[in-house]
Steps between C-alpha positions, in 0.01 A plus 500: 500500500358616191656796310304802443488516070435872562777563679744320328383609191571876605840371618574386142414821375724696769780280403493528131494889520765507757771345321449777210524757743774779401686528851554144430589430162648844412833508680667192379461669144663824544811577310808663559486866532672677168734822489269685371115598590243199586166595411197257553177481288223304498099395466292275652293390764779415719738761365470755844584192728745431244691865552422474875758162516773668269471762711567341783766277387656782296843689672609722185326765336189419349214703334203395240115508474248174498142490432257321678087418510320717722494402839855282456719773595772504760736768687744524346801759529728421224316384218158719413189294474224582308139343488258457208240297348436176434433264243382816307765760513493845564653879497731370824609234336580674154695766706715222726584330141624890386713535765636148540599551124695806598667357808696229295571717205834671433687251754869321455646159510599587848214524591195234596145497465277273713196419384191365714290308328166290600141463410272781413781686371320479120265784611666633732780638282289672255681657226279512133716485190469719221204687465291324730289663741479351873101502475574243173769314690235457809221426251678184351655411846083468654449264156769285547416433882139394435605333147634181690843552295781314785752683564792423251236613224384860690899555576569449106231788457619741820864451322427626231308811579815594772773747472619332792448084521619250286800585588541841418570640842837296463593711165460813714756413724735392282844473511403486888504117597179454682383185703133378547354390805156282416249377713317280249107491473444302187488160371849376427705780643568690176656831557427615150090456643552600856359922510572459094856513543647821510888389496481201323491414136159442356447177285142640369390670196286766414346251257409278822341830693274588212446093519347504822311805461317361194455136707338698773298731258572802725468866347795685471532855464654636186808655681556097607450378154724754319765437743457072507523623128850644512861337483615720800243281703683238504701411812863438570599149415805274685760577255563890571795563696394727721351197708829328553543681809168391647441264776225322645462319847144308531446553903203384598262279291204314556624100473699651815185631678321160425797318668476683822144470476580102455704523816223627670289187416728233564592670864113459558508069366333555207688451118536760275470499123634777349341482145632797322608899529361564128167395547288723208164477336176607554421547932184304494632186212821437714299477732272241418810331436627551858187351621575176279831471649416537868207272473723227354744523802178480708375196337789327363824611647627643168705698443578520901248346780351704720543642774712728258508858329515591119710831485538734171553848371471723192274660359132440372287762325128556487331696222240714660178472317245479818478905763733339730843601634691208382794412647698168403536326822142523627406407162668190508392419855113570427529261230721240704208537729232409254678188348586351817164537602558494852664210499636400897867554552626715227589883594651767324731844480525684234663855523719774328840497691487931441185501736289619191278256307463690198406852590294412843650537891476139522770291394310207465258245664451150711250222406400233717243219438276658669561815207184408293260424809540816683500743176124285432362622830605826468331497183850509252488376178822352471433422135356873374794686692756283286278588194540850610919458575330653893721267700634791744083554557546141592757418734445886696157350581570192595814695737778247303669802321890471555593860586845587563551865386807534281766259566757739319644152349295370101606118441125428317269330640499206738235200526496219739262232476468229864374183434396309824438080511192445395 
């Protein structure tokens, strides 16, 4: 009986967020409870669900405050959770960084501060350094998402404009020994990248921020420069001692989502290819490149025959220069679409494991060979809505958006590519 590539593609999908899910991969990282106070902190787009498993696997005292994206929250009755904006922070998030900075400040060495880390948490935890205004903050934030900087390079800038990341929240709670909990959303599981790292050392340089802002030509407001301009800009490096007492436990990532998505595959007799969790580049190049690949398994067997799937993660960009929404994942897929040309037997997934391709409801979209023939007799341009980075337009019309609502879990983004016999 033939297997329904829909389905199982959505099965994929359900695995690879499942695994990341906090009720699951929480609990096995909890520490000991200390003599003194525990108080948990934390950002990110998983960071309520986060709270919600401590919580619940939590007999001592406990007390803290996270901060969340709108619409991620969770009750809670321990741990306060707070919700603000994202990618472009806000006067939520600004406050939520105050506060978390005041929770963890003035503790002992008996006591322990938890920290709940995962994607999003860059602009979630807003805190501008110096003199800087949160309108600049938000300004350069808005140029760096439609600049097509990746992530490690818009982190190096977010650092550096941060009372708060690149590891400054750790200095505030110092001599307090604090542990990090990470669910990991970018490309090579970095924790110094992963919501800019707030309690771990930072490796970059100012030098490097004002770098990327002059590779990206984006406009910075004279607050930004004068600050990027100043030695007390520069970010807290490995070697100060008031990180010794910092730990970090990596508890959900993507290579794990792609196995259990690989699981998925074999259980339904077709091979999976898992070819990387740090895929990066531009949405619509990698994938033409995609297309390459899964047409050579078609054709020749290589690298895998079909029937099989090519599985990956990370993250692409797209620089927005048509009036479309963007959005990485349907970018990619509206592009797939185009260079495979219809061609029988290949479908794909792609989708943002947070529920939330970009800043749209949808977290992502299906394409069929039958894609490109049913957008042309609805009268879609396939071609002029990827000119116009309009690939939520797209997939809404054709009814193939992927929409999950928030999964309260962020391990990037997920693609899955079938490849039938020809």
């Amino acid at each position: 009986m033939r297997i329904d590539r829909r389905a199982l593609l959505m099965d994929m999908f359900r695995a690879a967020v499942d695994v990341a899910r906090p009720s699951l991969c929480v609990p096995p990282f909890l520490p000991a409870a200390p003599k003194g106070r525990t108080i948990v902190v934390g950002a990110g787009k998983a960071a309520a669900s986060m709270a919600a498993a401590v919580e619940a696997n939590w007999s001592g005292p406990i007390e803290g405050l996270v901060v969340t994206r709108y619409g991620h929250g969770m009750a809670t009755s321990r741990i306060e959770v707070v919700e603000a904006a994202h990618p472009v922070p806000d006067e939520a998030g600004r406050e939520a960084a105050r506060r978390i900075i005041a929770k963890v400040r003035g503790l002992t060495p008996d006591d322990l501060v938890l920290c709940l880390i995962s994607g999003g948490g860059s602009s979630l935890l807003a805190a501008p350094a110096g003199s800087i205004s949160l309108e600049d903050k938000q300004s350069v934030n808005r140029a760096l998402l439609k600049s097509g900087a990746d992530i490690r390079e818009m982190n190096c800038v977010r650092k550096h404009l941060s009372s708060v990341k690149g590891g400054r929240l750790a200095l505030a709670a110092a001599p307090a020994p604090m542990i990090t909990l990470i669910i990991s959303d970018v490309p090579g599981d970095d924790p110094s990248i992963i919501a800019s790292g707030p309690t771990v050392p930072d490796p970059t340089t100012m030098a490097e921020a004002l770098a990327v802002i002059a590779k990206y030509k984006i406009q910075i407001p004279p607050s930004v420069r004068r600050w990027l301009d100043d030695p007390c800009s520069e970010t807290p490096k490995s070697k100060d001692p008031r990180f010794w007492d910092v730990r970090h436990a990596m508890i959900a990532a993507p290579h794990k989502s792609l196995q259990a998505a690989a699981k998925v595959a074999r259980a339904a007799g077709i091979a999976p290819l898992i070819l990387g969790d740090a895929i990066e580049g531009e949405a619509r190049e990698v994938a033409k490149v995609f297309a390459g690949i899964a047409c050579s398994c078609a054709l020749h067997g290589a690298p895998l025959p079909a029937p099989c799937v090519l599985l990956s993660g990370g993250e692409t960009t797209v620089a927005v220069r048509g009036k479309g929404r963007g959005g990485r994942n349907v970018e990619f897929l509206l592009a797939l679409a185009i260079a495979l040309d219809g061609r029988a037997g290949i479908s794909a997934l792609a989708a943002d494991t947070d529920g939330i391709d970009g800043i749209e409801e949808s977290a992502g979209a299906v394409m069929t060979p039958e894609t490109l023939l049913r957008a042309a007799h609805m009268g879609l341009d396939a071609k002029a809505r990827l000119a116009d980075n309009d690939g939520h337009s797209f997939f809404e019309a054709l009814g193939d958006a992927v929409i999950t609502g928030p999964t309260l879990t962020n391990v990037n983004d997920f693609r899955a590519i079938i490849i039938d016999r020809p």
